[in-house]
TORGUKE-581046 format. One record per atom (N, C-alpha, C): residue in three letters; z, x, y; atom name. Coordinates in steps of 0.2 Angstrom, whole numbers. Example, Ala and Ser with C-alpha at 12.3 -4.5 7.8 and 13.67 -1.06 7.14 Angstrom:
REM residues 2
node type ALA	w 39	u 66	v -28	atom N
node type ALA	w 39	u 62	v -22	atom CA
node type ALA	w 39	u 66	v -16	atom C
node type SER	w 35	u 64	v -11	atom N
node type SER	w 36	u 68	v -5	atom CA
node type SER	w 39	u 64	v 0	atom C
END
This chain:
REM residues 110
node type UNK	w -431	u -83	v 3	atom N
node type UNK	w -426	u -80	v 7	atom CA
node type UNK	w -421	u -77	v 3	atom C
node type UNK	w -418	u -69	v 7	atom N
node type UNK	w -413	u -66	v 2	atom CA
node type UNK	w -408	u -66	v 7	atom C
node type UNK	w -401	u -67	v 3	atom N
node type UNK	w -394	u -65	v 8	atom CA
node type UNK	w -392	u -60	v 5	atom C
node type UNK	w -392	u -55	v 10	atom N
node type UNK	w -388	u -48	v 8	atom CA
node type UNK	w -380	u -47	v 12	atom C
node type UNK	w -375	u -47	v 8	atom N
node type UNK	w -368	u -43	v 11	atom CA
node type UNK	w -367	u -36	v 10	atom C
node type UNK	w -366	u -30	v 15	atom N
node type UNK	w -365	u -25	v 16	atom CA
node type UNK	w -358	u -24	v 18	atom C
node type UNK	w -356	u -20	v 14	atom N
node type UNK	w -348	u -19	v 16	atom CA
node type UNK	w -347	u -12	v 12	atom C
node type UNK	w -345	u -6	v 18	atom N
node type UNK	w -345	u 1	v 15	atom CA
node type UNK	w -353	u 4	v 14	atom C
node type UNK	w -353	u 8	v 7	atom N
node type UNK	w -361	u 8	v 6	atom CA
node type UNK	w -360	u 3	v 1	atom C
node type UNK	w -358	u -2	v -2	atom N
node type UNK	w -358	u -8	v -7	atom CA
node type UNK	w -363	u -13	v -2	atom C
node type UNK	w -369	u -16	v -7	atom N
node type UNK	w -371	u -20	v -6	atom CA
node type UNK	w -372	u -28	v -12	atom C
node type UNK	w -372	u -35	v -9	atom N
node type UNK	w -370	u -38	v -13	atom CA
node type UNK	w -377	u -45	v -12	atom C
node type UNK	w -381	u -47	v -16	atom N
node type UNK	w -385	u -53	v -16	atom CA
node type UNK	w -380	u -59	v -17	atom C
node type UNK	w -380	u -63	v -11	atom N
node type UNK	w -378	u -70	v -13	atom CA
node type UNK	w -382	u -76	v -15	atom C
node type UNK	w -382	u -77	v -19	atom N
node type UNK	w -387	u -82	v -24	atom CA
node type UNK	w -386	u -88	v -19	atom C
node type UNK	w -384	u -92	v -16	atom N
node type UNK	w -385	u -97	v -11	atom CA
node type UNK	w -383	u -96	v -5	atom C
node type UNK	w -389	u -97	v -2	atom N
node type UNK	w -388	u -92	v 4	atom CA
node type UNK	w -384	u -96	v 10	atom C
node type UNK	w -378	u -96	v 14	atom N
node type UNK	w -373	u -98	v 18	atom CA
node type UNK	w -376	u -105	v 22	atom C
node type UNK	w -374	u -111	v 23	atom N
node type UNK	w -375	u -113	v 26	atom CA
node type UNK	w -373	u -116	v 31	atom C
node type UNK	w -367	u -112	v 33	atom N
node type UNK	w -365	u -111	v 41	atom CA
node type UNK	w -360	u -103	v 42	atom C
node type UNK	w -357	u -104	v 46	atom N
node type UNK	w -353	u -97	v 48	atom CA
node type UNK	w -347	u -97	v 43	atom C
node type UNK	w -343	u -102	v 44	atom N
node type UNK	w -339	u -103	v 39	atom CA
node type UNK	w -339	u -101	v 31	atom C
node type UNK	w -345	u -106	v 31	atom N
node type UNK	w -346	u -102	v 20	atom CA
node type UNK	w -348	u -97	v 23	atom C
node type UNK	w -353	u -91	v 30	atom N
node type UNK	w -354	u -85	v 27	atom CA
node type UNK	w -347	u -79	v 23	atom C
node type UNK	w -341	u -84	v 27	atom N
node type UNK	w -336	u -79	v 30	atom CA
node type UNK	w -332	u -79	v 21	atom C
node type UNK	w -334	u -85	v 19	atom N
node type UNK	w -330	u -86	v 13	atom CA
node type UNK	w -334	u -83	v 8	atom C
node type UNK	w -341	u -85	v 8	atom N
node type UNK	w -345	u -78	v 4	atom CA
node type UNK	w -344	u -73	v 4	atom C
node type UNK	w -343	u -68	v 10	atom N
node type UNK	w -341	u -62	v 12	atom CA
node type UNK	w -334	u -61	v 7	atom C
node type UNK	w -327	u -65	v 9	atom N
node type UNK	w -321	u -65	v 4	atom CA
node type UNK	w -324	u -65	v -2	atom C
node type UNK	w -329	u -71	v -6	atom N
node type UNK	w -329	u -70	v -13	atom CA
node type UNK	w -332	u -64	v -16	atom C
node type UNK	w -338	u -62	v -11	atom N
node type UNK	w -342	u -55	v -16	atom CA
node type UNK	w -339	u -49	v -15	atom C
node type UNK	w -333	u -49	v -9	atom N
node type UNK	w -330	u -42	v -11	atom CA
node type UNK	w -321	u -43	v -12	atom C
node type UNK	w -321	u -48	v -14	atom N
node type UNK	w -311	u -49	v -17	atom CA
node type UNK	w -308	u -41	v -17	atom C
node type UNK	w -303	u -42	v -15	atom N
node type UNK	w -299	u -36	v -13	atom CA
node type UNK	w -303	u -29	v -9	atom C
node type UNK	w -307	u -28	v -9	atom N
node type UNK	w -310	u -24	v -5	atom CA
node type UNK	w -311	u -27	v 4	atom C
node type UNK	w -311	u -32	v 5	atom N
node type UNK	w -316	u -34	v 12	atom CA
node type UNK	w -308	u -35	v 14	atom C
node type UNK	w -308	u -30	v 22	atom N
node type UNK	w -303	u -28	v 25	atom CA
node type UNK	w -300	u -37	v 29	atom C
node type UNK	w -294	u -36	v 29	atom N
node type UNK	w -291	u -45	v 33	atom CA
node type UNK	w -294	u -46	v 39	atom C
node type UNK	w -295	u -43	v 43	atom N
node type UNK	w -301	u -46	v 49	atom CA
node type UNK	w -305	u -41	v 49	atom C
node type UNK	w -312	u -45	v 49	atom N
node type UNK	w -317	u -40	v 50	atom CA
node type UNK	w -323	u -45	v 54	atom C
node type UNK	w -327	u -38	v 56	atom N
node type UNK	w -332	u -42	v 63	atom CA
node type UNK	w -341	u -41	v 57	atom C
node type UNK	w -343	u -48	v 59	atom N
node type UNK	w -351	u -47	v 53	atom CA
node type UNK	w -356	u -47	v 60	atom C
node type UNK	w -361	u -43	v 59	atom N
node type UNK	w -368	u -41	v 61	atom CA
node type UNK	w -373	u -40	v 57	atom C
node type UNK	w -377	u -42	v 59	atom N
node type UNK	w -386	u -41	v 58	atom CA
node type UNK	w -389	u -39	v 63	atom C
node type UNK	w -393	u -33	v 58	atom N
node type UNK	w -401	u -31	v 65	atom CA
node type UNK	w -407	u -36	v 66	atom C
node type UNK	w -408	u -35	v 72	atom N
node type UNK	w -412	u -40	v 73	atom CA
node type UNK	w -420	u -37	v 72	atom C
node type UNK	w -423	u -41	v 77	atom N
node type UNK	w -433	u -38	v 74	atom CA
node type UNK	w -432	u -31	v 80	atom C
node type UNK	w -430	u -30	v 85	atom N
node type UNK	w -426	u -26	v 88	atom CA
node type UNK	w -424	u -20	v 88	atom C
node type UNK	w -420	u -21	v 81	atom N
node type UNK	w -417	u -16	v 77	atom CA
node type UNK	w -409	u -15	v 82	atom C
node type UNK	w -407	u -20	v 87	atom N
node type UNK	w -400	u -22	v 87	atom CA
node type UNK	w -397	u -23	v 84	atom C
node type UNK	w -391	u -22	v 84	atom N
node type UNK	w -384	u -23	v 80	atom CA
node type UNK	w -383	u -31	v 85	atom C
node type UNK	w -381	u -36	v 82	atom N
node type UNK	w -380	u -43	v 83	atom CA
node type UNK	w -374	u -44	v 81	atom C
node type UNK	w -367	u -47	v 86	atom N
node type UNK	w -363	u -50	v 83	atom CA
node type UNK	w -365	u -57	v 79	atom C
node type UNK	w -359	u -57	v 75	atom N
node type UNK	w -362	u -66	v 71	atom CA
node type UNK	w -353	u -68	v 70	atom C
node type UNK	w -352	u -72	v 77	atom N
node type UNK	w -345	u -74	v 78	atom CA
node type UNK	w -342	u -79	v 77	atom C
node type UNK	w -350	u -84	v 78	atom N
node type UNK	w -348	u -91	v 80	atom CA
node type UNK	w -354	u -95	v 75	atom C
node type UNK	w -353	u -103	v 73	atom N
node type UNK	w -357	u -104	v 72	atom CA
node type UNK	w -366	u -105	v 75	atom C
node type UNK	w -364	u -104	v 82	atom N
node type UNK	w -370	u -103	v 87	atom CA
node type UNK	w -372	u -96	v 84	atom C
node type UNK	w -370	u -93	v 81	atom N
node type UNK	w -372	u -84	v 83	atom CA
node type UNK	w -376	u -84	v 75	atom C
node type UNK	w -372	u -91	v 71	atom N
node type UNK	w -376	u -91	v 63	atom CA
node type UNK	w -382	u -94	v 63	atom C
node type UNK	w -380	u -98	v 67	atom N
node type UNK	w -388	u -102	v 67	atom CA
node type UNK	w -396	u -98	v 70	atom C
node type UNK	w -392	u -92	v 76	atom N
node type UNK	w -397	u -90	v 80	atom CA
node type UNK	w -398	u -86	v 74	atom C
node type UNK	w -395	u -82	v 70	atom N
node type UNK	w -396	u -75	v 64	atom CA
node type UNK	w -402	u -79	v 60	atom C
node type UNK	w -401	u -83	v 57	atom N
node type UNK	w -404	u -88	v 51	atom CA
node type UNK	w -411	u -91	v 57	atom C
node type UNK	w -412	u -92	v 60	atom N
node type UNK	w -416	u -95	v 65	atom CA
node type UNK	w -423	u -90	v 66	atom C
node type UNK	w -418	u -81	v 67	atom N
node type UNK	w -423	u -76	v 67	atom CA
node type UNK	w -425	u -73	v 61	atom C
node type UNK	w -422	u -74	v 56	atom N
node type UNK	w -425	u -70	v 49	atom CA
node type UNK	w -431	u -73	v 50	atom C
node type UNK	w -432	u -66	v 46	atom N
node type UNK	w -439	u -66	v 45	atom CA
node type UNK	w -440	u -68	v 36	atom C
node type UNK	w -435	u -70	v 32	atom N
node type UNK	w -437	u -70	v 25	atom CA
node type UNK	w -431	u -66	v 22	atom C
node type UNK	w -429	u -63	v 24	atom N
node type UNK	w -422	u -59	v 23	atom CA
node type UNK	w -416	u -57	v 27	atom C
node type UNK	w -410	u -58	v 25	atom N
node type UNK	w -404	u -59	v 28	atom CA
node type UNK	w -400	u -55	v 25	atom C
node type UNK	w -400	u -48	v 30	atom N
node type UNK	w -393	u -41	v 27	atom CA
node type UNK	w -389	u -41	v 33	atom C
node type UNK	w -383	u -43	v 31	atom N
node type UNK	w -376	u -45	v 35	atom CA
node type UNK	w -370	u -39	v 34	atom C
node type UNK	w -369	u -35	v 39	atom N
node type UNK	w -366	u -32	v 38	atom CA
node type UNK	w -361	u -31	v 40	atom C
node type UNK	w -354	u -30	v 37	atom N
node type UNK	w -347	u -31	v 37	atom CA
node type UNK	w -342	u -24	v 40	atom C
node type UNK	w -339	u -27	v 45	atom N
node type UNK	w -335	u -20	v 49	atom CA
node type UNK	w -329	u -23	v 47	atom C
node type UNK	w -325	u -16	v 45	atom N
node type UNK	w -318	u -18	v 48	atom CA
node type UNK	w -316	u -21	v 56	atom C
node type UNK	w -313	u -27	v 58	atom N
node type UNK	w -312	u -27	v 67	atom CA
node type UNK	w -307	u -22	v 68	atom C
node type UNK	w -310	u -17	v 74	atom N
node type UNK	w -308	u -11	v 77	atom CA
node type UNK	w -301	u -13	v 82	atom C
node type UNK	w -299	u -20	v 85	atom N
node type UNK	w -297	u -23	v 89	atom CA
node type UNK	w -291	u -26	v 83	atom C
node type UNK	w -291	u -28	v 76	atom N
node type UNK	w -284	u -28	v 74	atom CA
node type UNK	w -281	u -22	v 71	atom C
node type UNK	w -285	u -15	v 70	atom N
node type UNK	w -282	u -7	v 71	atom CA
node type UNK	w -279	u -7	v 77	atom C
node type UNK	w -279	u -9	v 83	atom N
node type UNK	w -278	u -6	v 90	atom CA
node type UNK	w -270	u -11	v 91	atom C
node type UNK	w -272	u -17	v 88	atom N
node type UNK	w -265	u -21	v 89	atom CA
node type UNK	w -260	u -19	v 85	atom C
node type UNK	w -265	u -17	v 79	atom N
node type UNK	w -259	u -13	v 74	atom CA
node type UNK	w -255	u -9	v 76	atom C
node type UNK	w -257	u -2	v 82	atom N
node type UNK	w -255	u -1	v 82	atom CA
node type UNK	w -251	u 0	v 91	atom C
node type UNK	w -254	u -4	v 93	atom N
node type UNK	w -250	u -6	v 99	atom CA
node type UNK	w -242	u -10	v 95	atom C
node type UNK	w -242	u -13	v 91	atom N
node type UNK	w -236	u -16	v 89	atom CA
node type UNK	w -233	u -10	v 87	atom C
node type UNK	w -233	u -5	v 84	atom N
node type UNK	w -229	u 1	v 80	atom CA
node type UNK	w -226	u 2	v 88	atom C
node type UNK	w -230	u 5	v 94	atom N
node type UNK	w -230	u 10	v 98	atom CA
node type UNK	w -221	u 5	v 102	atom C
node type UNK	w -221	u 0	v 99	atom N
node type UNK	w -214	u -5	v 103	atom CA
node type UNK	w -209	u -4	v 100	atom C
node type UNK	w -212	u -1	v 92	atom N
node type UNK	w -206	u -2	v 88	atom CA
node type UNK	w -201	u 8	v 90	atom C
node type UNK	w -195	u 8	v 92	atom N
node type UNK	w -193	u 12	v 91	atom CA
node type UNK	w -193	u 18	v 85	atom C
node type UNK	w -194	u 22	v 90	atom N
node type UNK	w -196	u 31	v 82	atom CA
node type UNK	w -193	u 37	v 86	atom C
node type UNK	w -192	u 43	v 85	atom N
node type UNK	w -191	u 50	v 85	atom CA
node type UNK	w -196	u 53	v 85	atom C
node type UNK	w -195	u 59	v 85	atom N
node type UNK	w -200	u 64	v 86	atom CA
node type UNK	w -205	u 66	v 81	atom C
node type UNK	w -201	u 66	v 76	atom N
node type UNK	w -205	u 66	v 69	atom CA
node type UNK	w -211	u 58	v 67	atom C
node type UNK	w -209	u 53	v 70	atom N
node type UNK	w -216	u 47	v 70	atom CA
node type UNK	w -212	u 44	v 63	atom C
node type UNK	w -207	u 46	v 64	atom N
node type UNK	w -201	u 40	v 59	atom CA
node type UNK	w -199	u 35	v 62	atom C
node type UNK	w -202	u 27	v 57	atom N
node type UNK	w -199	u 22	v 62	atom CA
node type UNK	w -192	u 21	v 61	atom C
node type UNK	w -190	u 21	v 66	atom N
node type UNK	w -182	u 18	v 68	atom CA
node type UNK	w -179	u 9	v 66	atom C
node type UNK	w -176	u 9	v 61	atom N
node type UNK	w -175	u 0	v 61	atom CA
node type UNK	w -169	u -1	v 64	atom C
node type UNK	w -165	u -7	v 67	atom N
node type UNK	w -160	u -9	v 67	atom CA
node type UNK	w -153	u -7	v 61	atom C
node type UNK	w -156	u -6	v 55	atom N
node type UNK	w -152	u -6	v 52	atom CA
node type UNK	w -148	u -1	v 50	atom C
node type UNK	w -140	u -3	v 48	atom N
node type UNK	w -135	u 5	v 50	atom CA
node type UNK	w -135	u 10	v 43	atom C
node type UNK	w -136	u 16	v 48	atom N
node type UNK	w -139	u 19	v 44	atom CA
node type UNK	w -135	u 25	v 36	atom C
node type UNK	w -138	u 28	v 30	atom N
node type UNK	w -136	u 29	v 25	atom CA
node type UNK	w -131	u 35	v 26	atom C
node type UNK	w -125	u 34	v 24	atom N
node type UNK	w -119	u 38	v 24	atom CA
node type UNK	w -118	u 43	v 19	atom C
node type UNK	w -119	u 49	v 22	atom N
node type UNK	w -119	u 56	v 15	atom CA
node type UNK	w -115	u 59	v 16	atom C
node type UNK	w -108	u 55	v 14	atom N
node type UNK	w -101	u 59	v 13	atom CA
node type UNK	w -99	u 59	v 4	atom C
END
């Protein structure tokens, strides 16, 4: 059986293949250090050919439970900490130019 990580078009073998949700998420961190975005959502196609969330340890087990001999995990950005991202911005005070506005008093050009 092979574990395959997907992130971007980078594809990555991992020589011991995860043995819960947890190590997959920390495989994921170690095969692509600096590149694998801070929250992101993992999926696999199923025999299907469904996009399957893999969220939870139940969701690892069922992934592994239906391989067939091969395991391609594929790595999104989460769409849902863009969107908080920028709901936070949309609180913070700006102008019309989309310049953020701070609290603090501003620079004197006399």
């Amino acid at each position: 059986m092979s574990f395959k990580i997907v992130l971007n078009d980078e594809t990555k073998r991992v020589a011991k293949i995860p043995e819960s949700f947890v190590s997959m998420i920390e495989a994921i961190k170690s095969a692509f250090k600096g590149k694998c975005p801070a929250s992101f959502v993992t999926k696999y196609i199923d025999s299907d050919g469904d996009y399957i969330t893999v969220a939870s340890e139940e969701d690892f087990a069922a992934m592994i439970q239906a391989a067939n001999g091969n395991i391609k995990v594929l790595v999104y950005e989460d769409p849902q900490s863009k969107s908080q991202e920028l709901a936070s911005l949309e609180s913070v005070p700006h102008n019309d130019y989309n310049i953020i506005v701070t609290e603090e008093r501003p620079v004197s050009y006399t």
